[in-house]
Structures are given as structure tokens and as C-alpha cells.
C-alpha positions as CSV (number, residue, x, y, z in Angstrom):
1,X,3.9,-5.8,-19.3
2,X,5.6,-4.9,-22.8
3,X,2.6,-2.1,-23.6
4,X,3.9,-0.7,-19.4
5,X,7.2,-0.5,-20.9
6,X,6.8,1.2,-24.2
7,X,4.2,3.9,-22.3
8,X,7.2,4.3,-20.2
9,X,9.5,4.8,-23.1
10,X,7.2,6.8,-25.1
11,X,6.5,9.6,-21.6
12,X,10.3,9.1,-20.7
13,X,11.3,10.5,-24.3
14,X,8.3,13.1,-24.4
15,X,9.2,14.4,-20.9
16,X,13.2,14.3,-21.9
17,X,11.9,17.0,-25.0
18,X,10.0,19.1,-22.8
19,X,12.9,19.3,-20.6
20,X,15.2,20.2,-23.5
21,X,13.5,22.0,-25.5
22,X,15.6,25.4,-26.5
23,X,15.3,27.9,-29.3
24,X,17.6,28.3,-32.2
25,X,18.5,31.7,-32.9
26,X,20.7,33.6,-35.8
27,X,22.1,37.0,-34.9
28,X,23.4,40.1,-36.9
29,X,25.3,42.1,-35.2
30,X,27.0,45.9,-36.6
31,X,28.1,46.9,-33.4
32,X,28.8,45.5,-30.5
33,X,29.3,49.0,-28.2
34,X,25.5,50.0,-28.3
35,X,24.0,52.7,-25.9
36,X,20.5,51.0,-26.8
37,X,19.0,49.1,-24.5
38,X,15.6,48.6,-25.9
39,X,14.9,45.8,-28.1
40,X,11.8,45.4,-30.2
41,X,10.2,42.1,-31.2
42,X,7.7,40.9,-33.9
43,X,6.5,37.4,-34.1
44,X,6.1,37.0,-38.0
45,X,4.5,33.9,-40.0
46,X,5.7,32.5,-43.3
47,X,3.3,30.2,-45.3
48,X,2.8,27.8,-48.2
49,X,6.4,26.5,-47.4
50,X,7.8,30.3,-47.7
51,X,5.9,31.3,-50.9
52,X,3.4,33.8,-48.6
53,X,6.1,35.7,-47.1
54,X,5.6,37.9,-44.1
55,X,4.8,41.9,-44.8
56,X,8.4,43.7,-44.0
57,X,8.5,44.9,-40.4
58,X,9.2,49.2,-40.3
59,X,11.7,49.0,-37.4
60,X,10.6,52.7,-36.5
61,X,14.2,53.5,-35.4
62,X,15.3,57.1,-35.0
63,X,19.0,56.7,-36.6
64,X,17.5,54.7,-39.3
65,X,19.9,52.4,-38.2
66,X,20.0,48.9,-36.7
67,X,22.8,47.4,-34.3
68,X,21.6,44.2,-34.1
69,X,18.7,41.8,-35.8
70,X,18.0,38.6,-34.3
71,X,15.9,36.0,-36.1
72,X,14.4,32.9,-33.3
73,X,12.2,30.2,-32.9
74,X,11.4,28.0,-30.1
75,X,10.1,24.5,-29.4
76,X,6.4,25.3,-30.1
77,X,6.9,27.0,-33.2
78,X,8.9,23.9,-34.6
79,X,6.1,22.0,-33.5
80,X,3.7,24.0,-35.2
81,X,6.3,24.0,-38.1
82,X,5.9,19.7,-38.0
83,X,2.8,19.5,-37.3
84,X,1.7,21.6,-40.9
85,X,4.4,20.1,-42.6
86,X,6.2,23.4,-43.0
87,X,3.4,25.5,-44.5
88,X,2.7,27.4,-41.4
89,X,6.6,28.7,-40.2
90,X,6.4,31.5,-37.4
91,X,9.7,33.0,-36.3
92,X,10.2,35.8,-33.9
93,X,12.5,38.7,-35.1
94,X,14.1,40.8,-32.7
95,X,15.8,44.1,-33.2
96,X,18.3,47.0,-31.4
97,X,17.8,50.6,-33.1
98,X,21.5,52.3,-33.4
99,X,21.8,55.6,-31.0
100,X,21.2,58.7,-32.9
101,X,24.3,60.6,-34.4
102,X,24.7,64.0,-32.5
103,X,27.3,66.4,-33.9
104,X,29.5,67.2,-31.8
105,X,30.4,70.9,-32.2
106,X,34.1,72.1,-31.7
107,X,34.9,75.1,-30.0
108,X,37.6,77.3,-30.8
């Protein structure tokens, strides 16, 4: 009877983090009017506890400018992050390229 009750307790609070499982996310933001509506994404990996840091990522933006970098993780990739006691640390980086700048030409 007391090992029905602490399975039941133990899948209760399993199924209760499954079910609210969310991602934290951090978000930098230059401007909010953007014309962009493609976003690129990159899973990266940091390991040894941040010590083996991810190569940079070349955003490949026209403008070689950025509206908007978003740095994410999820439920798995804390897992993963707990499970290796922090040496393995994925993340997934999201960015918005800035429009490109075109003169505008006044006419007289």
C-alpha cells in the first residue's frame, strides 16, 4: 500500500513536469519596427562547465546588422544540462537580420 502510494506521487510529479515544462528565454532587441520576418536559428553547445565555448555563429546578414538576438533553452536541454552536471550546456540562439539601408534619393 505505502510503495502504491509513493509510485503514485513519484508519476503524479513526473507527469505534472512534463505538463509544465517551458523554456526560458533572454531577448535583445534594437528595434522593435522590423521589416524582417525571417529568423535564423543555431542550436550551440557549451562544455566543461563553459570553459569549451561554442565557435561564434556568422549571422550572414545583408545590413550587417541585427534587430533582435534571442538566447533559449527548453526542458530537455536542462535535463541534459542536470543530467552531466553542467558540462554539456546546449542553448538555442535565435536571430532577426536588420533590413538593408537604401538611399533614398531626393529629387529636385
Amino acid at each position: 500500500m505505502k510503495n502504491s502510494i509513493q509510485l503514485q506521487s513519484i508519476c503524479f510529479i513526473a507527469l505534472l513536469m512534463i505538463c509544465c515544462q517551458s523554456c526560458m528565454s533572454t531577448k535583445v532587441v534594437s528595434e522593435y519596427d522590423n521589416d524582417s520576418v525571417a529568423k535564423n536559428s543555431k542550436t550551440t553547445w557549451s562544455y566543461a562547465w563553459g570553459l569549451v565555448t561554442p565557435k561564434d555563429i556568422d549571422p550572414k546578414c545583408e545590413s550587417k546588422r541585427m534587430n533582435a538576438v534571442t538566447s533559449s533553452t527548453n526542458f530537455g536541454y536542462i535535463l541534459i544540462s542536470t543530467i552531466t552536471v553542467g558540462i554539456v550546456v546546449p542553448q538555442t540562439i535565435t536571430w532577426e537580420c536588420a533590413p538593408v539601408d537604401t538611399p533614398i534619393e531626393v529629387l529636385d
